[in-house]
C-alpha positions, 0 to 999 in steps of 0.5 A: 752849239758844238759841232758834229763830227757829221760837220767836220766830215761834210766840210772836210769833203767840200775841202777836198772837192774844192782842192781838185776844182783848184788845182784845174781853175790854177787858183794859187792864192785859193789853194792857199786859204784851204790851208790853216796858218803853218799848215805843212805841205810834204809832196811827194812824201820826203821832199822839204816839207813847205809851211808859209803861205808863200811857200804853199803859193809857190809850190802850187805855182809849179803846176797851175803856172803851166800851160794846162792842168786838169785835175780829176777825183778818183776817189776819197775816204774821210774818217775823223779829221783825215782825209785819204784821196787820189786823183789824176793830174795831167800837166802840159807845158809846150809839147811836153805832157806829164801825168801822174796820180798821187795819193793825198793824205789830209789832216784838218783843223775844227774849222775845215781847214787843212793843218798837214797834206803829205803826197805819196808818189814817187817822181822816179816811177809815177811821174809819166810822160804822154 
C-alpha cells in the first residue's frame, strides 16, 4: 500500500520533535540516525557544509558536549517534504552562557529521514551572550 502524504507529514513532524528532544538529552549518535546516508548538514547557512556520520556526530558534539543545552520549539511548518522551524537554544559552558535562535530548513526522504538541514542564523549577529 503506497504511502500518503499524511504519513510522510506525521513522520516529518515526529522528526523534528524528536530533533529538538535530542538536541536537550545531547544524543549525538541519535541526532545522527534522524539523518539519511549522505545527508548534507549546512549550519549556519555558508559554513562548510557536513555530509558523513562522522561529521554530523562531531558537529553535533559542539553543543551537546557543553555543560548545558536546553533546546525549545518555537514553531514549525511542514508542506510536502520540507520542513521550516525555529527553535531556541541556550548553551552554558563554565560561566559563559549563549543563545540563539535559528531557523531550520529540513528537507526528508520517502522514509522520514532527513536528506539536506540548512540553519539560517548569523554568528555575528544572533549568537548572544547571557
Amino acid at each position: 500500500m503506497a504511502e500518503t502524504a499524511t504519513d510522510l507529514t506525521a513522520k516529518i513532524d515526529a522528526a523534528v520533535d524528536r530533533y529538538i528532544e535530542l538536541l536537550t538529552s545531547g544524543d549525538t549518535e541519535a541526532i545522527a540516525d534522524l539523518y539519511a546516508e549522505g545527508a548534507t548538514v549546512e549550519d549556519p547557512i555558508g559554513a562548510p557544509v557536513r555530509s558523513t556520520r562522522a561529521e554530523l556526530i562531531e558537529f553535533y558534539g559542539l553543543v551537546c558536549n557543553l555543560d548545558e543545552h536546553t533546546a525549545t520549539l518555537k514553531w514549525k511548518k511542514i508542506a510536502g517534504d520540507t520542513a521550516v522551524f525555529e527553535f531556541h537554544l541556550f548553551t552554558k559552558a563554565g560561566d559563559a552562557g549563549f543563545e540563539i535562535t535559528p531557523i531550520d530548513i529540513m528537507v526528508f526522504d520517502a522514509d522520514g529521514k532527513v536528506k539536506s538541514m540548512r540553519a539560517v542564523w548569523d554568528p555575528a549577529t544572533d549568537l548572544k551572550q547571557v
